[in-house]
SEKEFI-827373 format. One line per 3 residues: their letters; for each residue x, y, z of C-alpha. Coordinates in nm, 2 decimals. Example, Ala and Ser with C-alpha at 12.3 -4.5 7.8 and 13.67 -1.06 7.14 Angstrom:
AS> 1.23/-0.45/0.78  1.37/-0.11/0.71
//
This chain:
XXX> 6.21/-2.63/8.27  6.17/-2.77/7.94  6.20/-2.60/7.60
XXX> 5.80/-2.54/7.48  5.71/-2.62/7.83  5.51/-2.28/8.06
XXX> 5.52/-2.52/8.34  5.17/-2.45/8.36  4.93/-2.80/8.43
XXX> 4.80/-2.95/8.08  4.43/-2.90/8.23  4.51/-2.55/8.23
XXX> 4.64/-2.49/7.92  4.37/-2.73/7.72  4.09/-2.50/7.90
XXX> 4.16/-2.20/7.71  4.23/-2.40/7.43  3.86/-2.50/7.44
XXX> 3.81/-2.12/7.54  3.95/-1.97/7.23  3.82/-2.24/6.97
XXX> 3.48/-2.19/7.15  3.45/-1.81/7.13  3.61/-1.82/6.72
XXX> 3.33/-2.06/6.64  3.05/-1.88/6.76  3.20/-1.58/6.58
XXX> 3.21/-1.80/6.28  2.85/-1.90/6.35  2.76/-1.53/6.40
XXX> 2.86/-1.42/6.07  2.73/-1.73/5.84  3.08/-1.82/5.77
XXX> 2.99/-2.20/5.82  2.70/-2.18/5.56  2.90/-2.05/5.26
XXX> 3.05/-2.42/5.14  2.77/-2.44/4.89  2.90/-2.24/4.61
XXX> 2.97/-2.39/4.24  2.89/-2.75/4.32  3.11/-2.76/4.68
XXX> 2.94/-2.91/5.00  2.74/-2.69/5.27  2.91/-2.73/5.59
XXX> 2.68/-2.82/5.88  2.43/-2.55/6.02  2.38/-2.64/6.39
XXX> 2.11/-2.71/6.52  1.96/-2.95/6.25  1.62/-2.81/6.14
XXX> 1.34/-3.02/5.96  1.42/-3.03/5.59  1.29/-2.73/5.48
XXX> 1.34/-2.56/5.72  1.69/-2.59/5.70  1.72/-2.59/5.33
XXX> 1.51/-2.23/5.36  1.84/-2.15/5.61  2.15/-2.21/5.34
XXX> 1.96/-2.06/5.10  1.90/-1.74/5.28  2.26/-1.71/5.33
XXX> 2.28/-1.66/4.94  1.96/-1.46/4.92  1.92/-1.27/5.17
XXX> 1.66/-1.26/5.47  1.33/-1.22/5.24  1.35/-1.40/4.92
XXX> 0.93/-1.40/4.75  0.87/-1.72/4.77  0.79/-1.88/4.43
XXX> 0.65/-2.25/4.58  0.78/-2.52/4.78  0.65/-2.86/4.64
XXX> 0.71/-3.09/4.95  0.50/-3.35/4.78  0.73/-3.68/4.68
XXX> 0.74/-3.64/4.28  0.52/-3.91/4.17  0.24/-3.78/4.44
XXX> -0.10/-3.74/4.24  -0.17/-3.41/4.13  0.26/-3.34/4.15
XXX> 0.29/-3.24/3.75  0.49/-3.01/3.54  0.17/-2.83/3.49
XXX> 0.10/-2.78/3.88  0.50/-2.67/3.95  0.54/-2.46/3.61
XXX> 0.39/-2.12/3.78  0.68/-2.14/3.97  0.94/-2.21/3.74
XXX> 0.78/-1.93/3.62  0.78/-1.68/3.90  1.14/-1.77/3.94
XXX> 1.20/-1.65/3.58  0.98/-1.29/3.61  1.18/-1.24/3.99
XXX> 1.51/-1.28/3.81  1.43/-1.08/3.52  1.33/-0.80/3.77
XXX> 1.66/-0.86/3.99  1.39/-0.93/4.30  1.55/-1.21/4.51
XXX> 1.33/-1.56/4.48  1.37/-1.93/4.58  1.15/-2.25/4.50
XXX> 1.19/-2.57/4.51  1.03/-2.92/4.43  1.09/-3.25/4.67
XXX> 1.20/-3.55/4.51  1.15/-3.89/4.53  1.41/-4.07/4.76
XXX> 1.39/-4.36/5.05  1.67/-4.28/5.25  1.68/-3.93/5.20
XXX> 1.47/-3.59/5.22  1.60/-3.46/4.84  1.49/-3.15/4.65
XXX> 1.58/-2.97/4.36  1.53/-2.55/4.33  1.62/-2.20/4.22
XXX> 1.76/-1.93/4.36  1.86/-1.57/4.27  1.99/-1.25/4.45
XXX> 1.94/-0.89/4.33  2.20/-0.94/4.02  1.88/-1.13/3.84
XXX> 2.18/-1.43/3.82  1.96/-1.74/3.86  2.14/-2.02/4.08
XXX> 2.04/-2.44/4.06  2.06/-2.61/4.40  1.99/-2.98/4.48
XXX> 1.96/-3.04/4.84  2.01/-3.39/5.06  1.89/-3.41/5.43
XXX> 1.95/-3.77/5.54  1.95/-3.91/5.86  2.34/-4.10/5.83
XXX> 2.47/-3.73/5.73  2.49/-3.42/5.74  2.25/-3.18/5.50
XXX> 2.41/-3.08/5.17  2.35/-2.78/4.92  2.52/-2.80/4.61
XXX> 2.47/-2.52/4.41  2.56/-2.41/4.01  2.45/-2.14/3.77
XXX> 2.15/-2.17/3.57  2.12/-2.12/3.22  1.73/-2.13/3.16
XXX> 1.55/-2.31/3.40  1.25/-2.56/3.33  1.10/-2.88/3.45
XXX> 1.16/-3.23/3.33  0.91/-3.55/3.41  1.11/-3.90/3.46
XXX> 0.94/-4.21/3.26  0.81/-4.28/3.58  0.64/-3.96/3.62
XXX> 0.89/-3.77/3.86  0.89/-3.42/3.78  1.22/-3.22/3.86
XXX> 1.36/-2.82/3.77  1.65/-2.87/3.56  1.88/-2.61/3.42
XXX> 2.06/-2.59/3.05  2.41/-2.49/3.13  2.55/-2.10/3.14
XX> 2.66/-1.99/2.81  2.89/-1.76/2.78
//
């Protein structure tokens, strides 16, 4: 027999390969490990299956928040949509600001304009009050992706072309 070699068949040693990196990656499923990538600006992994947009970016953000964040608004309209203004979208920026203050979990967001993409921009915080940014991209060619950073004070910014967006001053020290 060959050194390295059980002498078993390869068939039977690559089906509990497949076995044992089968039953790790539901493990990994089971406890969220796969969703945690979107900390400080690094990638999401992949949450199988994929969801509809929101559904899914509701999914990663959970993992940060918990399973019942109050829900400050989801504006799914595309930016530039009539009636889509800083003054429609700022009672959420602003329920996003009381729920931190209070150290009540909270999440929002607002869609944004894009052709080959479903893009949105939000908030987040857990019970430390610590407000997080997120921008989220769901395109067909990829996989979804939830970058997230900390947020100083949040607000909302309106493009020339009438886009309106949350943006975040940086975290002072």
């Amino acid at each position: 027999m060959r050194p390295g070699h059980s002498g078993r068949p390869l068939s039977v040693i690559a089906s509990r390969v497949v076995k044992v990196v089968t039953t790790t990656l539901r493990v990994v499923l089971a406890t969220g490990a796969l969703c945690l990538g979107g900390m400080y600006g690094h990638p999401a992994l992949a949450q199988p299956p994929k969801l509809d947009p929101p559904d899914d970016l509701y999914a990663r953000v959970k993992v940060f928040t918990g399973p019942n964040p109050l829900e400050c608004g989801r504006s799914q309209q595309p930016g530039s949509a009539p009636g889509y203004t800083a003054e429609a979208i700022q009672p959420s920026v602003d329920c996003a600001v009381r729920s931190a203050k209070a150290k009540h979990t909270f999440w929002t967001f607002v869609r944004s304009v894009n052709a080959v993409a479903w893009v949105a921009s939000g908030l987040y915080a857990k019970d430390d009050g610590v407000i997080q940014y997120f921008t989220y991209t769901n395109g067909a060619a990829a996989e979804p992706v939830l970058d997230v950073k900390p947020c100083g004070v949040p607000s909302l910014r309106t493009s020339a072309a009438g886009v309106v967006s949350i943006a975040c001053s940086p975290v002072t020290p």
